[in-house]
TIMIFI-495568 format. One line per 4 residues: their letters; for each residue x, y, z of C-alpha. Coordinates in Angstrom, 2 decimals, padded with zeros to 5 digits, m for minus. Layout:
N
A) X Y Z  ...
***
This chain:
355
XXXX) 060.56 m084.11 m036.16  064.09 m083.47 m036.74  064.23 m084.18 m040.12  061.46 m081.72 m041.05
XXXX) 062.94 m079.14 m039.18  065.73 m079.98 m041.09  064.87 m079.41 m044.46  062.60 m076.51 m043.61
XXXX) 065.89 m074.98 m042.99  067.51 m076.12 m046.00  064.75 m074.59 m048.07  064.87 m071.77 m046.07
XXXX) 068.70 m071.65 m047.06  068.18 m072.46 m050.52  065.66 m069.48 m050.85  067.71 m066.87 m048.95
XXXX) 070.98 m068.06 m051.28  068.37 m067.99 m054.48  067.59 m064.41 m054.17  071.22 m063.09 m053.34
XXXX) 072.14 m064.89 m056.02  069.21 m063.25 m058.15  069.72 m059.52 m056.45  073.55 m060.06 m057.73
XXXX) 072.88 m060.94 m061.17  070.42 m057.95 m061.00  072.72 m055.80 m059.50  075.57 m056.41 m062.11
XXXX) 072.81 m056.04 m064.71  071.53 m052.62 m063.44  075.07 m051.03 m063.01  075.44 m051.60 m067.15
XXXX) 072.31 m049.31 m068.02  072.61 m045.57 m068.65  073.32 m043.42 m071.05  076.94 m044.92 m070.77
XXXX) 076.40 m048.49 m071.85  078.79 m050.74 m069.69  080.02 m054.60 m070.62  078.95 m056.86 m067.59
XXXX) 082.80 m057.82 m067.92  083.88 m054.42 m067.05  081.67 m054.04 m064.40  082.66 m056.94 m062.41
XXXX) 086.14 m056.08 m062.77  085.56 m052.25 m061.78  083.98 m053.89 m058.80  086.66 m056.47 m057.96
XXXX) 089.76 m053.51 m058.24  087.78 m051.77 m055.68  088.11 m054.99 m053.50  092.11 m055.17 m054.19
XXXX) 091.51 m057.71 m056.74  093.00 m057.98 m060.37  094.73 m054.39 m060.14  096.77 m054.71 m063.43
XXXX) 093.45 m055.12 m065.48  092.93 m052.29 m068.00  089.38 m051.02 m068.16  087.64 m048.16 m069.66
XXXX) 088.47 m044.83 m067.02  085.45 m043.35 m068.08  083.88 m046.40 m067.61  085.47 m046.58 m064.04
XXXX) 084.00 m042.95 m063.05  080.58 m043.26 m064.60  080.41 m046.47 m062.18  082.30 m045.23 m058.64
XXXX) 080.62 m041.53 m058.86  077.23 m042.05 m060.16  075.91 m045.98 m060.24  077.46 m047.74 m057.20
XXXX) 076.16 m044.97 m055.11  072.66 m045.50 m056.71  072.74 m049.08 m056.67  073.99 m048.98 m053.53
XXXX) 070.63 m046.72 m051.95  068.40 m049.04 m053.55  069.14 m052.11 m052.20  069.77 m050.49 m049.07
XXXX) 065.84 m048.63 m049.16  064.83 m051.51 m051.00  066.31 m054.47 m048.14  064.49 m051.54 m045.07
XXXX) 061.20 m050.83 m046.75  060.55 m055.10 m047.21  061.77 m056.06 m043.62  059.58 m053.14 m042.02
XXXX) 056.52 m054.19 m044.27  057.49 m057.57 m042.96  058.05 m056.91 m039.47  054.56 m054.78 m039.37
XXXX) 052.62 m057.36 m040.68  054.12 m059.51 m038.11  053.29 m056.84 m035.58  049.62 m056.62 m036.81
XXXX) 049.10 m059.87 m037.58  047.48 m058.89 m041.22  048.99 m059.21 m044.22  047.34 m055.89 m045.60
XXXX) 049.59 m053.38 m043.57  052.57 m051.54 m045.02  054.28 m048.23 m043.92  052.83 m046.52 m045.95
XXXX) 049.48 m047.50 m045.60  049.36 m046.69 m041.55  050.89 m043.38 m042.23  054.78 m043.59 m041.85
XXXX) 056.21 m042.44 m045.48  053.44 m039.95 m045.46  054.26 m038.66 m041.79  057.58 m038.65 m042.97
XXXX) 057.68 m036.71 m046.00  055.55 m034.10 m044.50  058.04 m033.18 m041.86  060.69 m032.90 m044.32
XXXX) 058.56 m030.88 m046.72  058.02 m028.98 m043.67  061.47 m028.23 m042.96  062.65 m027.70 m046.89
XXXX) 059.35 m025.06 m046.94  059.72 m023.08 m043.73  063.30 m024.48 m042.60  065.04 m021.82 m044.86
XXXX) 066.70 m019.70 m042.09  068.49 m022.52 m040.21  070.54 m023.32 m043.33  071.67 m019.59 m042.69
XXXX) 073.33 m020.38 m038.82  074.25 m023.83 m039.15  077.03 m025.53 m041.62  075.48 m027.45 m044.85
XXXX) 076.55 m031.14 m043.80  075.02 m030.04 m040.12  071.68 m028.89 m041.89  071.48 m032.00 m044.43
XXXX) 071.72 m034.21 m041.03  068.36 m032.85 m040.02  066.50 m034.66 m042.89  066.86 m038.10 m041.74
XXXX) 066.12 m037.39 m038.65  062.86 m034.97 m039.24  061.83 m038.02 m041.65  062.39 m040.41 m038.89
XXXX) 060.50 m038.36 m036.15  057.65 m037.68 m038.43  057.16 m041.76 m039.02  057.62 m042.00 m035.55
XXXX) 055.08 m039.52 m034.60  051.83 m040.51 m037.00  052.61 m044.16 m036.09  052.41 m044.40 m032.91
XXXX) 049.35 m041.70 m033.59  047.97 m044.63 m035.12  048.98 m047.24 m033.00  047.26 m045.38 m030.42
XXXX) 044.04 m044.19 m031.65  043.44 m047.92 m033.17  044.06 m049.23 m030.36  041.18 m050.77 m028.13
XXXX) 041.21 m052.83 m024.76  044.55 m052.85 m024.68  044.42 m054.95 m028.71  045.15 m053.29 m032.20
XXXX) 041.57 m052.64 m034.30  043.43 m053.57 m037.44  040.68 m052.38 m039.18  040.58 m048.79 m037.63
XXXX) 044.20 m048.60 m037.69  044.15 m048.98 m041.72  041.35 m046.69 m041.86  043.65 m043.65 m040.08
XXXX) 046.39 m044.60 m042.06  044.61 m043.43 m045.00  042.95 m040.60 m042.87  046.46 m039.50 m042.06
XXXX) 048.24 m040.15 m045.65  045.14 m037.61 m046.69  046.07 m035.02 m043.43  050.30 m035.38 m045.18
XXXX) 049.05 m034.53 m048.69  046.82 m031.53 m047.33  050.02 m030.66 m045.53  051.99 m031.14 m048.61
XXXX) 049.64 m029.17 m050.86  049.18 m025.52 m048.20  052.84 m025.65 m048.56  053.10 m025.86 m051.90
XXXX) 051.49 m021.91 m051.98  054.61 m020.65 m049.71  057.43 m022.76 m051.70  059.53 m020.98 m054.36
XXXX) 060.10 m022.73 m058.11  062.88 m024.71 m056.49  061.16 m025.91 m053.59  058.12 m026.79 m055.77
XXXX) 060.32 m028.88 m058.04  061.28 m030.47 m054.98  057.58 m031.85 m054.14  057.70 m034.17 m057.25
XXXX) 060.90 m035.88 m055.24  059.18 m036.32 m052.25  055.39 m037.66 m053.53  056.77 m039.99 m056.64
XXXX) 060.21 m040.82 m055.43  063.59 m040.29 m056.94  066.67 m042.53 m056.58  068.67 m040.52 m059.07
XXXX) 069.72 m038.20 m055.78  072.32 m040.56 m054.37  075.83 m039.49 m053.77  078.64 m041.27 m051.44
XXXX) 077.72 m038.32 m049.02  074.33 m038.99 m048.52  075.31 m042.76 m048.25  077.99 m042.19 m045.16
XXXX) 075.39 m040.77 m043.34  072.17 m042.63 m043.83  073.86 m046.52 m044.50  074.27 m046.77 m040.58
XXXX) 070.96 m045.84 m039.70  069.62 m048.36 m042.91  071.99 m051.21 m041.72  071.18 m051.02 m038.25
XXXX) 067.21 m050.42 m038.25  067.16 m052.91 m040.49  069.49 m055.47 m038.52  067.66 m054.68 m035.58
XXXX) 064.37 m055.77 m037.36  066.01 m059.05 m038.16  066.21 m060.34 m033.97  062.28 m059.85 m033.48
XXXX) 061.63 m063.09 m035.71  061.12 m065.36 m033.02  058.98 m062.49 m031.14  056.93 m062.23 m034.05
XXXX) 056.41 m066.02 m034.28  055.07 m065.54 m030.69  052.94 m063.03 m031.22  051.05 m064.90 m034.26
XXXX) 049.85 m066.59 m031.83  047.91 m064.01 m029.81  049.55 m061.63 m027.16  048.38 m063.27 m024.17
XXXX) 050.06 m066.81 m025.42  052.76 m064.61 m026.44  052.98 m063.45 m023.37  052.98 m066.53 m021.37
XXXX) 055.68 m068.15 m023.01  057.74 m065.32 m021.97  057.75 m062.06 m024.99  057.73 m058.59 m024.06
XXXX) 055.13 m057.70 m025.97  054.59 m054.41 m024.97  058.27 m053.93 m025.58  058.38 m055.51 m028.59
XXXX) 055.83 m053.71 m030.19  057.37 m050.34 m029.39  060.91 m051.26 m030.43  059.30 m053.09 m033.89
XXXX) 057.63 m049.48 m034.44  060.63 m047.70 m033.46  062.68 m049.35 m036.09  060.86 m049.50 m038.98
XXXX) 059.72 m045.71 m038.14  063.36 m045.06 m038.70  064.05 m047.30 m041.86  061.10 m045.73 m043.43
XXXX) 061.76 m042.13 m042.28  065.61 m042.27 m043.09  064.36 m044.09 m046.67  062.09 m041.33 m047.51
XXXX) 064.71 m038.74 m047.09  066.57 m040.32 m049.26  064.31 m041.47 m052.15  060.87 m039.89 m051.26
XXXX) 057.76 m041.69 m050.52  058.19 m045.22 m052.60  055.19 m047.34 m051.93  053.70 m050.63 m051.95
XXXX) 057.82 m052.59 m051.37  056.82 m053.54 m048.08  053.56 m054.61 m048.84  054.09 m056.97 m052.19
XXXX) 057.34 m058.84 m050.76  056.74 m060.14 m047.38  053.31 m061.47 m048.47  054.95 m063.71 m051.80
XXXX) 057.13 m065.00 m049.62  054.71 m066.36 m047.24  052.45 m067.36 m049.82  055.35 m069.07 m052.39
XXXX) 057.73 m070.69 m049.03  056.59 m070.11 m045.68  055.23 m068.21 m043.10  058.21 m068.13 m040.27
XXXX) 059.85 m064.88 m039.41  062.71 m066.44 m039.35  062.75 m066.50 m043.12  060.31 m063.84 m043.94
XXXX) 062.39 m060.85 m042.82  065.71 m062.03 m044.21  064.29 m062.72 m047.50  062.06 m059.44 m046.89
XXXX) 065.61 m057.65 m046.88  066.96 m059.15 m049.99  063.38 m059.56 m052.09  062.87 m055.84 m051.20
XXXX) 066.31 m054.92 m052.21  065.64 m057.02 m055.54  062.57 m055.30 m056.42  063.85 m052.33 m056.02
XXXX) 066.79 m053.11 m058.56  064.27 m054.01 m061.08  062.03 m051.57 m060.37  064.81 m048.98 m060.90
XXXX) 065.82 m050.66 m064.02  062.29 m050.35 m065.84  062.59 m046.51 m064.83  065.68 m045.79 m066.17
XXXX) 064.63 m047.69 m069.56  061.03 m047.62 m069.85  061.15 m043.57 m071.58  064.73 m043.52 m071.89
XXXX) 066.78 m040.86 m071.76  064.18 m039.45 m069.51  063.36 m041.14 m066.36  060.25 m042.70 m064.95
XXXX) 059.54 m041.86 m061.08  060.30 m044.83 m059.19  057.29 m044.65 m056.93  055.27 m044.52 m060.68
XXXX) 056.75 m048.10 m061.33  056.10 m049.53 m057.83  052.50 m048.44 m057.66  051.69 m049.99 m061.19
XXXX) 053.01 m053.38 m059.67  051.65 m053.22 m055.79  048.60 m051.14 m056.77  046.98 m054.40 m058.53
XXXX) 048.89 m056.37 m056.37  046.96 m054.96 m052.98  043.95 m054.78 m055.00  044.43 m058.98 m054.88
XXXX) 044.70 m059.27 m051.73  041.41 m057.15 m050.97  039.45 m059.33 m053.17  041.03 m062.76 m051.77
XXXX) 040.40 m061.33 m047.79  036.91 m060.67 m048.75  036.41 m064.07 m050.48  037.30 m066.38 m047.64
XXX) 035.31 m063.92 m045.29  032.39 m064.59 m047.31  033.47 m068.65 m047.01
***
């Protein structure tokens, strides 16, 4: 018994090592695309003399500034989006129990973006009393009560007896994703040219928006939503059990469910006011990991965080390239790949239901 626990931890170390190792290499490999091509070699020293290290190395400067004011900052939002939208798709499958759920599925990127579509629309005259860094504070947290609020709309109108219809709770998901893009669309006749331009950030995603600013403030909320996330493993192993055995071997499920919801409301809403509404992350990585290692929490949100955070990177990279010097939308890329992807998993559900 001990030995297989054993070396289900060692694998579980050897995969969580394997894809920091790959997200590095991918990282590295991301910062030297752009207009600006940059040697790997330069890049890792550029990133070492901002640790202290090897100070009296020469490098390119404009290599240097192309790097600390425009790609670490945007590498640095993707893996951080990337690492909360794959533990929250994680942690909500958990929740569920059904591999089919993803934020943005139940409603949370598009209860999100609609109350910050709100607020850029009709929030005009409160830029007017309060100061600009006061006024770009709001968007996280608009985005993160709008998740909040059509999730927990969900939760509650699919819930029945006191259990989660998974079903109906899917099915006004995509009721209320429809409700957001009505909401999206009347406001689209009172926005001005710059506020319309605006709507293609919000409903294809954009990471090309991120500046050290943006980072300060947002990075605490990622990092801790996202660490909280991380301490429900063992909760979520419960509960795939069934509540009431979860419950008699001593989980808070009641409590558990809230705080889950809580904290991926606020990864996803604090995500999509930085990025816009990127789908289908935390849908495609928690499910290959269960299907290629192994179902426990314990390893399916950490590797959520850094798979997420990978496929970001990639992602990223195929927009940047793809039509260079023009850019793809990053939500474009990641619907082409979970699109068929959740298409997959439809077809194999229904297949072993009809077994």
């Amino acid at each position: 018994m001990n030995v297989a626990l054993s070396l289900r931890d060692l694998r579980a170390t050897v995969v969580l090592v394997g894809l920091g190792v790959s997200l590095l290499v991918a990282t590295i490999f991301s910062l030297t695309i752009g207009a600006v091509s940059i040697p790997a070699g330069d890049v890792v020293v550029i990133l070492l003399q901002k640790l202290g290290l090897f100070q009296g190395t020469a490098v390119d400067e404009m290599h240097a500034v192309v790097l600390s004011s425009i790609r670490i900052p945007r590498i640095a939002m993707t893996i951080l989006i990337g690492g909360a939208l794959g533990v929250s798709g994680a942690a909500l499958q958990g929740l569920f129990r059904n591999p089919l759920v993803e934020p943005s599925l139940i409603g949370v990127s598009g209860g999100s973006a609609s109350a910050v579509v709100i607020l850029i629309v009709f929030g005009g005259p409160l830029s007017v009393y309060l100061a600009p860094w006061v006024y770009d504070s709001l968007l996280p947290i608009v985005a993160f009560a709008g998740g909040l609020a059509a999730t927990f709309l969900v939760l509650r109108l699919s819930s029945e007896l006191g259990r989660t219809n998974v079903a109906v709770l899917i099915l006004t998901g995509v009721a209320l994703n429809a409700l957001s893009g009505a909401i999206i669309g009347l406001a689209i006749f009172y926005a001005d040219e710059n506020q319309l331009r605006t709507f293609t950030f919000w409903t294809l995603g954009d990471l090309g928006g991120a500046t050290w600013q943006k980072l300060g403030f947002a990075a605490p909320f990622l990092i801790g939503s996202t660490g909280a996330l991380l301490f429900f493993a063992r909760s979520l192993n419960a509960l795939a059990l069934g509540e009431a055995e979860a419950y008699h071997i001593g989980v808070d499920v009641e409590r558990t469910k809230k705080l889950v919801i809580l904290f991926s409301a606020l990864a996803v809403g604090v995500s999509v006011s930085l990025a816009g509404m990127i789908g289908f992350i935390g849908l495609v990585v928690p499910h290959f990991i269960r299907l290629s290692f192994q179902v426990d929490n314990r390893l399916v949100l950490p590797a959520s965080v850094f798979g997420g955070a990978l496929l970001l990177v990639l992602a990223d990279v195929v927009a940047r390239t793809v039509v260079a010097p023009s850019e793809l939308p990053i939500g474009v890329v990641t619907a082409f790949i979970g699109a068929p992807f959740f298409i997959a998993l439809l077809l194999n559900a229904k297949k072993k239901h009809e077994l």
